[in-house]
C-alpha positions, 0 to 999 in steps of 0.5 A, a space after each residue: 500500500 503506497 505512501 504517495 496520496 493522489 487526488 484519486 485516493 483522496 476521493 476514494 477516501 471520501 474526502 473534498 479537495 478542500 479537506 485535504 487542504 486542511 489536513 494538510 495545514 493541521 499535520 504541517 506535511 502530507 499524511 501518510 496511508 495510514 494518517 489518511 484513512 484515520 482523518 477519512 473516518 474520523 471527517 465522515 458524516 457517521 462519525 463527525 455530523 460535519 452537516 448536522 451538527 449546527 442544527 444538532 445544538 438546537 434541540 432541548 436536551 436538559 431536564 432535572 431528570 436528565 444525568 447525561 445528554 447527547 455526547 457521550 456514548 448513550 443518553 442518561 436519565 435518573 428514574 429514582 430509587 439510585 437507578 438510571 435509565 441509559 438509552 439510544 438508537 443508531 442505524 445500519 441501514 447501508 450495511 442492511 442493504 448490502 448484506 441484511 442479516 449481518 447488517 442488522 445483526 451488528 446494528 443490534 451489537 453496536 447499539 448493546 455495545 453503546 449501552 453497557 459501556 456505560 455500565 447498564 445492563 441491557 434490559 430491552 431492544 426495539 427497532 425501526 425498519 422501512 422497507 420498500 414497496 411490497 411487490 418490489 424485487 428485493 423487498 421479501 428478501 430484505 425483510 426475511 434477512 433483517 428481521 432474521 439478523 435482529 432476531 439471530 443476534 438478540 436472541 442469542 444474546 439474551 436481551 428481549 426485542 420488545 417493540 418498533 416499528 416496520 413501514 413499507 413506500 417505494 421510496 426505501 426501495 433503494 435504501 431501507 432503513 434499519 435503526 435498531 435501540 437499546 435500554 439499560 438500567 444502571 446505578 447512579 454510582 456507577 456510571 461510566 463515561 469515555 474520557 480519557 485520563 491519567 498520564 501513564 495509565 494502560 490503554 487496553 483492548 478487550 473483546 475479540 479479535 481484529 480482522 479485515 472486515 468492515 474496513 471504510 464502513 463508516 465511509 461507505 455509510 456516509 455516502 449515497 449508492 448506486 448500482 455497483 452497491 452489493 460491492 462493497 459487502 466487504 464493508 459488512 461487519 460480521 457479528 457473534 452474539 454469543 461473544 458479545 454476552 461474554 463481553 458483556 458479563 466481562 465487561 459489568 464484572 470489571 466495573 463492579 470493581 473501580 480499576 476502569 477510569 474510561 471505557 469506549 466500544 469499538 464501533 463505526 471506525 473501530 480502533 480509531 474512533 475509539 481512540 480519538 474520542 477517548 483522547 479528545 474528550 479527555 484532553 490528553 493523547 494516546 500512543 498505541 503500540 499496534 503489535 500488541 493488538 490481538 488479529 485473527 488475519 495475518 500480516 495486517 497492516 495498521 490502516 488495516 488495523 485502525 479502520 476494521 470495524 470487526 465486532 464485540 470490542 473495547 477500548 479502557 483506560 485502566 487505573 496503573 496496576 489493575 491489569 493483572 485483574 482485569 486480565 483475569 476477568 477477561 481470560 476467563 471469560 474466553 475474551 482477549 486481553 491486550 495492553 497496547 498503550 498508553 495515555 499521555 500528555 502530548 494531545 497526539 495519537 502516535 501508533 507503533 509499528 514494527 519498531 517504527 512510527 506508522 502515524 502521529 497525529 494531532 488529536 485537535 483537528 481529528 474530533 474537535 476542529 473536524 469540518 462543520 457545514 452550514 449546508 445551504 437549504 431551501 424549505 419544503 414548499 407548503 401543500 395545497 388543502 385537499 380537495 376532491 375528495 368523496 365520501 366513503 362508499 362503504 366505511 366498512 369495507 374501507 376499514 378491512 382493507 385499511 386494517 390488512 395494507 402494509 403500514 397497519 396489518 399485524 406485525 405479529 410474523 416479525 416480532 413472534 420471530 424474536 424472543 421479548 420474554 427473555 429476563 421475565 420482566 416484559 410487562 407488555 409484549 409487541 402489539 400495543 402502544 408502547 413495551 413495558 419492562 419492569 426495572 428487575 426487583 422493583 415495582 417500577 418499570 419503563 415504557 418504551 416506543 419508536 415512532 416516525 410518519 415519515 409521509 408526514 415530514 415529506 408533505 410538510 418537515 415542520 410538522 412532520 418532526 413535532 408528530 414523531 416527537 408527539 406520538 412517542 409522548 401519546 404512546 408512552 402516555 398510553 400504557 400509564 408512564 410519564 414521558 421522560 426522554 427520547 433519543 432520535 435517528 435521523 435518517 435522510 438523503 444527500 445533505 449537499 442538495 438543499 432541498 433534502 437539507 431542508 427537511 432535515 432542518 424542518 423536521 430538527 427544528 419541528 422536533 426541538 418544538 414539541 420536545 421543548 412543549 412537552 418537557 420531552 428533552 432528546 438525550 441521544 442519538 444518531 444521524 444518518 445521511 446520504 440514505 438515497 440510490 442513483 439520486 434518489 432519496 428516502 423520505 425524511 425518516 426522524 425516527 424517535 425513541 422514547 422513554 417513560 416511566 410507570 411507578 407500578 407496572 401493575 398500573 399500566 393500560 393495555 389496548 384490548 377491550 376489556 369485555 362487553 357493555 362498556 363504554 367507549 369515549 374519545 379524549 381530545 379536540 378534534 375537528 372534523 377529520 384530517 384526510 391529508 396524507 392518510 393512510 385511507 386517501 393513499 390505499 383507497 384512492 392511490 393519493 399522497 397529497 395534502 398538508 399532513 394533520 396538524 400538530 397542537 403541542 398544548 393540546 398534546 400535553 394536556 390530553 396526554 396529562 389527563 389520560 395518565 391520571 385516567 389510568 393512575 386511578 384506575 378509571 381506564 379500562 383499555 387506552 389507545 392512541 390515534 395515529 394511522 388510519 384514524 379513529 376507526 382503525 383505532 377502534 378495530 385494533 383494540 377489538 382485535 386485541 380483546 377479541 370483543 367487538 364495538 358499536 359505534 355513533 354514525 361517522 363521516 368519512 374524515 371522522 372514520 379515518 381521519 389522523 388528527 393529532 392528541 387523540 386517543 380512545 379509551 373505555 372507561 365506566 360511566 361517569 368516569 370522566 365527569 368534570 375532564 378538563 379536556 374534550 371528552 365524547 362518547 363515541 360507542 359501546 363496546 360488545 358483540 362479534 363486529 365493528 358495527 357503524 349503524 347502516 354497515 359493520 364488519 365482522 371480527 373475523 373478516 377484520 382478523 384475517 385482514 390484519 393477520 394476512 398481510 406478513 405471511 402473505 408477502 413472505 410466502 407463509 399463509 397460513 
């Protein structure tokens, strides 16, 4: 591998003209292969956020509750009793094009990785995936692979899949999205963080070994496709879920002693992300000795070495002494155990070869001073109201085909695939509004969701980002928990095309609203840019994750009916029905046009307040949250759950389906909601073997057969 760098292996390297440039003025000489690949990961988009960071700094991120926000490798919030709550989402989404089972199996590992570096135990995964239109070529074996690579990886390492999400639109055709979440419970005292410290201490490696796989993966994951994209299947990592629950009962045992000072995952740009961000937050350098560095190929040179994104792998700062101990732990548990360096007080990382220096970099320009872009960015052009639209023919017959189209069928063939019981504490499983885990020995538990309308933020970005942030608050409000924090996805196309960096700015500037309005701070979080093929993007996907909490999980609400005779009451202002992006206007009429619902942060929060209190007495039977195909779909899902059917009022078509914002459905005794400070209307009865709407009604089993059919259907598995 040659020294000599040409405008050709620069580019190859992802880099701009003007970023050579300023490495070259950084380094005061031209860097060698090595130092080039170092700057080439560290200055792309994955790992640097040089076109999202400005934007980044807007959103609200403090709270009382909030012990640690975005910068370090997962968010923090204090959920009482000395526990913490320690969460985040990333994506693998270029790597799950590429090769899906392996690219989502690693975005579970990366992600747990984030998590217990903390020192939280991981308690829960989720993920977020869109896919494709359903009749495209490669949309049947995506889904297979992903769900089969989230399913493979998780269950194997004991930590239960308890909800998301999966979407299907033309747009993902090219390019879908896999952005996979982790939660962990920790102590409060006993929380570690990446900053390096203390000149001389041991820099040690831990985990498996090093090889060539996932070289220029953060690259290639800031970059947008195009026809020759199965290439670059050596990009993938390759995971071993078996080796990550070794490294993460090592890793929680040696942090029940105090010998960490710092510890960091090996995860996009491996060695030396987590180096320099080890180094660079602490304000010191490092120097790596790279013979020491456990490689499972032979002959691995270092930019081999400091750019492979192999798996299960860390990186610690060690108290000087405590190597021998930790070194048992590690043997132990049949991990490797390497010191391969120092930190010292030079603010440069200085990698050793072969008794010779194979880089010596300033740390400075690397993380701190990397390039950031004030994107030029044209907004998103306001939709026209919706015209044209007729009545429903037959609401009843609209509803079955709504309740069995992809974005609402059951998801039950994906998550029955997963195991979300492993470590007994999943209070509620997939299928409602939010998952519920317990904190382990405690009556208290966490509600967790993840939540995006993607055609909203590309009718309108604004609003579109203050829905995704407002239905993770609903969802969670739902099952009981009060919201506490939410971490995000950003998932977009190219950023150099203003309009596509218009919606980024729309969509962060809509969430910052609602996340600022409902007191629902972002703690964490991921962006993932350049998501488009041959010039075409995705939709703007904002996906959140959000957290809750329920002081006693025997409190929290389910979605099914809970028997016959009870009635049924909608909570919140609605207005005559918002038809504009709705799933009923695209499946019954193939339109996609219209302004999406609005998004009335204050209502939000009050109805949200209100069903909490609803459901901490115990007036609420069975609680709901209306968002796609509107309140009669809404209605039919907690039929389906409870097996018990449901009367209602005559609706118009926009009061049927309609998707106006902060409503939800709830049964409740009469006289239960008496004196509610915030709209309240009965809307029905439930009982009876059909969803029954006066002149027309469909039956439960044509209902369940629909909703059922979809997934096995499209994945050639009817039953």
């Amino acid at each position: 591998m040659t020294d000599i760098i040409t405008p050709e292996i620069v580019a190859e390297h992802g880099l701009t003209p003007d970023e050579y440039e300023t490495i070259l003025a950084a380094m005061g000489r031209a860097p060698n292969r090595t130092e080039l690949g170092i700057f080439s990961v560290m200055w792309s988009e994955h790992c640097s956020y040089k076109s999202s960071r400005i934007h980044l700094k807007t959103l609200p991120t403090e709270a009382p509750w909030v012990i640690c926000g975005p910068g370090e490798n997962a968010g923090i919030i204090d959920i009482g009793d000395g526990d913490a709550a320690i969460f985040k989402m990333e994506s693998h989404n270029h790597p799950s094009f590429i090769e899906p089972y392996q690219g989502a199996a690693t975005g579970v590992g990366g992600i747990l990785r984030d998590v217990f570096t903390m020192g939280a135990r991981p308690v829960a995964n989720l993920n977020a995936l869109r896919f494709g239109a359903p009749d495209h070529a490669k949309t049947r074996h995506l889904v297979a692979g992903v769900v089969h690579g989230i399913g493979g990886y998780g269950n194997c390492v004991g930590v239960p899949t308890v909800g998301g999400e999966v979407n299907f639109h033309p747009a993902y055709n090219g390019n879908i999205l896999v952005n996979a979440m982790t939660v962990g419970v920790a102590k409060t005292d006993k929380i570690f963080y990446s900053a390096a410290a203390g000149i001389g201490n041991p820099v040690v490696y831990v985990g498996s070994k090093t090889g060539r796989d996932g070289i220029h993966g953060a690259t290639m994951a800031s970059a947008e496709f195009t026809d020759d994209s199965e290439e670059k299947r050596p990009t993938v990592q390759v995971g071993d879920p078996f080796t990550e629950k070794l490294l993460i009962e090592a890793c929680l045992e040696l942090m029940a002693s105090d010998a960490i000072v710092a510890i960091q995952d090996m995860g996009a740009a491996g060695l030396t992300s987590s180096s320099v961000e080890m180094a660079s937050k602490g304000g010191v350098g490092l120097e790596l000795n790279l013979d020491a560095v456990p490689c499972r190929e032979t002959g691995m040179i270092p930019y081999e070495m400091m750019l492979s994104e192999s798996q299960e792998r860390m990186l610690m700062i060690l108290k000087p002494g405590r190597e021998g101990e930790a070194e048992a732990i590690f043997r132990k548990w049949e991990l490797d155990f390497a010191v391969i360096g120092t930190v010292t007080e030079t603010g440069r990382l200085v990698l050793k070869f072969k008794g010779e220096t194979a880089a010596d970099i300033p740390l400075a320009p690397l993380a701190d001073n990397a390039p950031l872009y004030d994107r030029p960015h044209v907004a998103t052009p306001k939709r026209a109201p919706l015209t044209g639209v007729p009545e429903s023919a037959d609401l009843a017959a609209d509803l079955v085909t709504l309740i069995g189209s992809p974005d609402i069928a059951s998801r039950r063939w994906v998550w029955e695939q997963y195991d979300h019981m492993v470590g007994a504490d999943t209070v509620q499983r997939p299928g409602g509004d939010a998952a519920v885990v317990r904190v382990h020995g405690t009556k208290k538990a966490l509600a967790i969701t993840t939540d995006c309308t993607p055609r909203y933020c590309f009718a309108d970005p604004f609003e579109g980002g203050k829905q995704a942030v407002a239905e993770a608050y609903r969802n969670l409000s739902a099952v009981g928990a009060t919201p506490l924090a939410i971490t995000n996805c950003l998932n977009f196309g190219n950023p150099q095309r203003p309009e596509i960096m218009g919606q980024f700015v729309g969509c962060v500037s809509g969430m910052g609203a609602a996340s600022k309005a409902l007191d629902f701070p972002v703690v964490s979080g991921n962006v993932s840019l350049y998501n488009e093929t041959n010039g075409v993007g995705i939709l703007p996907t904002p996906a959140i994750g959000g957290v809750g909490l329920l002081q006693d999980y025997e409190t929290s609400a389910t979605i099914a009916f809970k028997g016959a005779g009870e009635p049924i009451w909608l909570i919140g202002s609605r207005a005559e029905g918002h038809l504009g992006q709705s799933i009923w206007l695209r499946e019954i009429h193939g339109r996609e046009d219209g302004p999406p619902p609005p998004v009335d942060l204050d209502a939000e929060r009050k109805a949200g307040e209100y069903v909490r209190a609803l459901i901490a007495e115990g007036k609420a039977t069975a609680v709901h949250d209306i968002s796609d195909g509107g309140l009669l779909v809404t209605v039919t899902e907690m039929a389906l759950a409870g097996s018990t059917g449901a009367t209602l009022d005559a609706l118009t078509t926009a009061e049927a389906f309609g998707e106006d914002q902060g409503l939800y459905v709830v049964t409740a005794p009469e006289g239960a909601l008496d004196g509610a400070a915030v709209p309240v209307k009965r809307i029905g009865t439930t009982g009876g073997d059909v969803v029954s709407l006066g002149t027309t009604s469909a039956s439960l089993e044509s209902l369940r057969a629909a909703f059922e059919g979809f997934f096995p259907v499209l994945m050639g598995r009817e039953a």
